[in-house]
C-alpha positions in Angstrom: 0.0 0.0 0.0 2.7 2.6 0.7 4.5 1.8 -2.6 1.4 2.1 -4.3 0.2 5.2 -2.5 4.0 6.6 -3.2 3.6 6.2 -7.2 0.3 8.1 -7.4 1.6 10.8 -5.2 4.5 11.9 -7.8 4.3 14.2 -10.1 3.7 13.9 -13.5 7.2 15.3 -15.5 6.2 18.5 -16.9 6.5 18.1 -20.9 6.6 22.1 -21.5 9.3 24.4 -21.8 10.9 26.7 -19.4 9.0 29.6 -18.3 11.3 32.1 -20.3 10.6 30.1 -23.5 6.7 30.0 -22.8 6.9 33.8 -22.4 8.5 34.4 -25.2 6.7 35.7 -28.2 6.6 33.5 -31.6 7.6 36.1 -33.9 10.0 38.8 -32.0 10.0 41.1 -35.2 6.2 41.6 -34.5 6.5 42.0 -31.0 9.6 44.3 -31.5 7.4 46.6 -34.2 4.3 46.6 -31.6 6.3 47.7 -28.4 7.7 50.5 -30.4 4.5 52.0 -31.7 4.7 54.9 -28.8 8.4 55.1 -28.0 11.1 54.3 -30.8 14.0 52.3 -30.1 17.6 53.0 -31.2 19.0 50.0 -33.3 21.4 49.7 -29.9 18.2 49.4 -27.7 18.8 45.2 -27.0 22.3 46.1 -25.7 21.0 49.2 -23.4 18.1 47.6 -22.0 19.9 44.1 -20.8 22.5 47.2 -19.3 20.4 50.5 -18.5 17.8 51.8 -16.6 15.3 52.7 -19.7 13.4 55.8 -19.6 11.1 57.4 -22.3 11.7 61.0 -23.8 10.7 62.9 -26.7 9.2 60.0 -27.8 12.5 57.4 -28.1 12.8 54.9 -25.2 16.8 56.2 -24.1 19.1 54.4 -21.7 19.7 56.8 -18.4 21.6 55.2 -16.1 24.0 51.4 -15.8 22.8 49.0 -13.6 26.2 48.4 -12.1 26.6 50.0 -8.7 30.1 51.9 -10.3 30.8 53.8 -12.8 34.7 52.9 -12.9 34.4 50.8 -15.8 32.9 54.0 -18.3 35.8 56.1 -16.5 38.5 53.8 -17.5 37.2 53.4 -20.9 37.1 56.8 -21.3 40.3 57.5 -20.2 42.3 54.6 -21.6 40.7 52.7 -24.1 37.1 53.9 -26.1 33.9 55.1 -25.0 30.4 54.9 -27.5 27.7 56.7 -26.8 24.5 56.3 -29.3 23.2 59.7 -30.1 20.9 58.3 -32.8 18.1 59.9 -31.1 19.5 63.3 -32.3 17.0 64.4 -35.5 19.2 64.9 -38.4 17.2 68.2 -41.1 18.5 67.7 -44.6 19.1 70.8 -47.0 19.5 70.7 -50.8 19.8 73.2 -53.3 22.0 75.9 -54.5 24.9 76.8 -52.4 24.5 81.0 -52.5 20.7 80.6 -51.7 21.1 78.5 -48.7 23.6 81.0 -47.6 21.6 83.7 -48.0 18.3 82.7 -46.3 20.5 81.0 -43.2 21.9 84.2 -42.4 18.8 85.5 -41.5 18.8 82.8 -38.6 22.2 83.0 -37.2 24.4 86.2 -36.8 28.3 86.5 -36.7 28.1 88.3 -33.8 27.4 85.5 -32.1 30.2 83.3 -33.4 30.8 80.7 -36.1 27.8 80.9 -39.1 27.3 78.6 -41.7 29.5 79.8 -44.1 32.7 79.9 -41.9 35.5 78.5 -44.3 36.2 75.4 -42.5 33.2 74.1 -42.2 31.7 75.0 -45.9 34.5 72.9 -47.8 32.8 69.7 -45.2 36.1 69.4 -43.6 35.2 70.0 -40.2 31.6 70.0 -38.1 30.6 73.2 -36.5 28.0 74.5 -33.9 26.7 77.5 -33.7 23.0 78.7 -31.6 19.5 79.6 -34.1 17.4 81.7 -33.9 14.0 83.0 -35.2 14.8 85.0 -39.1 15.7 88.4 -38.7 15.5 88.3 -34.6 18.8 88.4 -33.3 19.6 88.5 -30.3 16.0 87.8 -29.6 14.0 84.7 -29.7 16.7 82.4 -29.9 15.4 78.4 -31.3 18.7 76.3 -29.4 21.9 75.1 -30.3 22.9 72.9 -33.0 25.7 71.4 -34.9 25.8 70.9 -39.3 28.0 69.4 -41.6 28.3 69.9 -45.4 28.8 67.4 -48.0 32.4 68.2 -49.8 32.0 70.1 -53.0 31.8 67.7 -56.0 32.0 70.5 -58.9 28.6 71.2 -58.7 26.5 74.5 -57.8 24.4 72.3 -55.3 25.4 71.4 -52.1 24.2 69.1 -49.2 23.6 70.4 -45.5 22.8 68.3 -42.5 22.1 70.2 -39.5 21.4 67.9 -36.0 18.9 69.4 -33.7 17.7 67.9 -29.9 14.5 66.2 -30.2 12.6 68.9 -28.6 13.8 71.5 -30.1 13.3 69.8 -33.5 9.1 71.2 -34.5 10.3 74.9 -34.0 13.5 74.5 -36.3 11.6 73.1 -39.0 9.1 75.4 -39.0 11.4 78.2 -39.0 13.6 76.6 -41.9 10.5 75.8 -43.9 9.1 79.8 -43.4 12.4 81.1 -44.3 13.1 78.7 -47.4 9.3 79.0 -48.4 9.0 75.3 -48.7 5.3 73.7 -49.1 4.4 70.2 -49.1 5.0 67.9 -52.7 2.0 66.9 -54.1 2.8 63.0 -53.6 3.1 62.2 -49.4 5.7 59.8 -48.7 4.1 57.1 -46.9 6.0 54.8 -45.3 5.0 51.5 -46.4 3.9 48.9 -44.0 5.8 45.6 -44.1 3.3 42.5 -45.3 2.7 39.8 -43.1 2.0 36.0 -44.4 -0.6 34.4 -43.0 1.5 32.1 -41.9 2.9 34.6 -39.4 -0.4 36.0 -38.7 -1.4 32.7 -37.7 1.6 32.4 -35.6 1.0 35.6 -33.7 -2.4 33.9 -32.1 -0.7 30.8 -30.9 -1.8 29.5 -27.9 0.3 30.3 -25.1 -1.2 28.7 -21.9 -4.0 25.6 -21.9 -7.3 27.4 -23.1 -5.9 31.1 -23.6 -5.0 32.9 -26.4 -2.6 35.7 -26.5 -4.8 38.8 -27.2 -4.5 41.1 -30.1 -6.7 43.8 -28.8 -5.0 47.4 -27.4 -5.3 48.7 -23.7 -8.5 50.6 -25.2 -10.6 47.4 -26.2 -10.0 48.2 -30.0 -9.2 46.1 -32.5 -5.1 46.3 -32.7 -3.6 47.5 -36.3 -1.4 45.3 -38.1 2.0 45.6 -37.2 4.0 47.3 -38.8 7.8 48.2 -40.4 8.7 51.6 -37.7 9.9 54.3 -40.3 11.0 57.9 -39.3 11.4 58.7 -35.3 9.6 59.7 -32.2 9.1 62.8 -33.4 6.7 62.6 -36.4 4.3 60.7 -38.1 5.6 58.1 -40.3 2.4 58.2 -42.3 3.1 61.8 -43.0 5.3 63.5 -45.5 9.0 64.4 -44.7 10.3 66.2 -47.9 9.7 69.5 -48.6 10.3 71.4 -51.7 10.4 75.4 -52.5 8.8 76.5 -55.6 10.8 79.5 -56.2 14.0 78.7 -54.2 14.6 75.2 -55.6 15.5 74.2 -51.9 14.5 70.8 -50.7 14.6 70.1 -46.8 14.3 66.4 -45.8 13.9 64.8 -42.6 16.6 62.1 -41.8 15.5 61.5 -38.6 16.7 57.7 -38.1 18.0 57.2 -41.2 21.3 58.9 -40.4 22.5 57.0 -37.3 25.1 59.2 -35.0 27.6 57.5 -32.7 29.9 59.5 -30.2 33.6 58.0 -29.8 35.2 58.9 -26.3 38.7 57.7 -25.4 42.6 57.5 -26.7 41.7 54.4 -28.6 38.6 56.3 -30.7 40.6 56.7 -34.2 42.5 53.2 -33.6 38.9 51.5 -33.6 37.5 53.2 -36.2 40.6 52.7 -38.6 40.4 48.8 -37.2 36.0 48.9 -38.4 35.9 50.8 -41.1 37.6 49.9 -44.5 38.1 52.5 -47.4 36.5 51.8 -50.4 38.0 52.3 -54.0 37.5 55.1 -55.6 36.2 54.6 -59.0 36.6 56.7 -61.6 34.5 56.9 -65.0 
């Protein structure tokens, strides 16, 4: 009786997986896209978020703070080897046209009273980055916009050059506004619309897989709505990616772009910054027609 009575009291072997592989989702793509429908993540966000205390600003989810009780191991990198910070976040405003016409209308929003300008001879062969503070056309010293920091494109024999100019998040709305008042840019005719990325129904079928006996994972939002397919995450946490980003001037010629995302921007710290990036990056032949 007590052999018998010891059999039925053990357990039946559990035949499921580990509780981290139950919890994980069936297609982490989708589940990626979903969690960043609110806050964007930088293409580094797996790496800061195993790391980092995450917190969420101007619409990116940003790591704050290590985990690790010390900061000695940032300070020696700094200071002896190399240090990379991700400043992806960092909205990147692209200017096209004719080199004397973005000049001119510039000037209006920077003086050289205040320090470098735009066409400081360094910085317009796209040699060397500058920074220099904005601020509202024809308002100086009043009503500055913020601080920000531009690179051209090296000349290529043509009249038409290439600005990028890096603004903060926040201070992003006002900037463009002011850029497309001073260029006179409108909106084109055709919207660029991001397009969504198509799911199979193979993978649509995977995403309501059952994940404990007689549940299935919901696809409805915290507002009882019916959830949207998921989607490719195009553009940044700072406008619409079903909006346009290109804007062109009638009478200028200028075009201003948003690059938000699609430039990425890393910061190298340390002794050892030019030894990595000579080690990482290889120079490509130059081909000539």
């Amino acid at each position: 009786k007590q052999a018998e009575k010891a059999v039925h009291q053990k357990k039946e072997q559990s035949k499921t997986k580990c509780r981290k592989a139950r919890r994980r989702h069936i297609n982490l793509v989708a589940e990626f896209n979903r969690r960043q429908r609110k806050n964007i993540w930088l293409e580094t966000h797996i790496w800061h978020a195993k790391r980092f205390h995450m917190v969420k600003k101007w619409g990116y989810c940003l790591g704050n703070s290590p985990t690790e009780k010390s900061y000695r191991a940032s300070y020696r990198a700094m200071t002896k080897h190399c240090l990379l910070q991700d400043l992806s976040y960092y909205c990147c405003l692209e200017l096209t046209g004719k080199e004397n016409e973005l000049l001119k209308q510039l000037a209006r929003i920077c003086s050289i009273d205040a320090g470098l300008t735009f066409q400081e001879a360094c910085c317009l062969s796209g040699r060397f980055e500058g920074s220099l503070n904005l601020y509202r056309a024809d308002r100086y010293p009043e009503d500055m916009l913020g601080p920000v920091t531009f690179i051209w494109k090296p000349r290529d024999g043509s009249e038409r050059r290439q600005l990028w100019i890096w603004v903060h998040p926040a201070l992003k709305q006002d900037i463009l506004r002011e850029l497309k008042a001073i260029f006179q840019c409108s909106e084109p005719e055709e919207i660029c619309i991001a397009e969504p990325v198509t799911i199979s129904l193979q993978e649509e079928s995977q995403m309501e897989v059952v994940t404990s006996p007689g549940k299935k994972r919901k696809k409805d939002d915290k507002e009882g709505e019916k959830a949207v397919p998921v989607k490719k995450i195009i553009g940044d946490g700072t406008r619409d990616p079903f909006q346009s980003y290109t804007w062109i001037s009638q009478t200028t010629g200028i075009a201003i772009s948003d690059r938000s995302m699609e430039i990425l921007r890393y910061r190298l710290i340390g002794p050892l910054s030019h030894c990595v990036l000579t080690e990482t990056l290889k120079a490509a032949a130059v081909q000539t027609v």
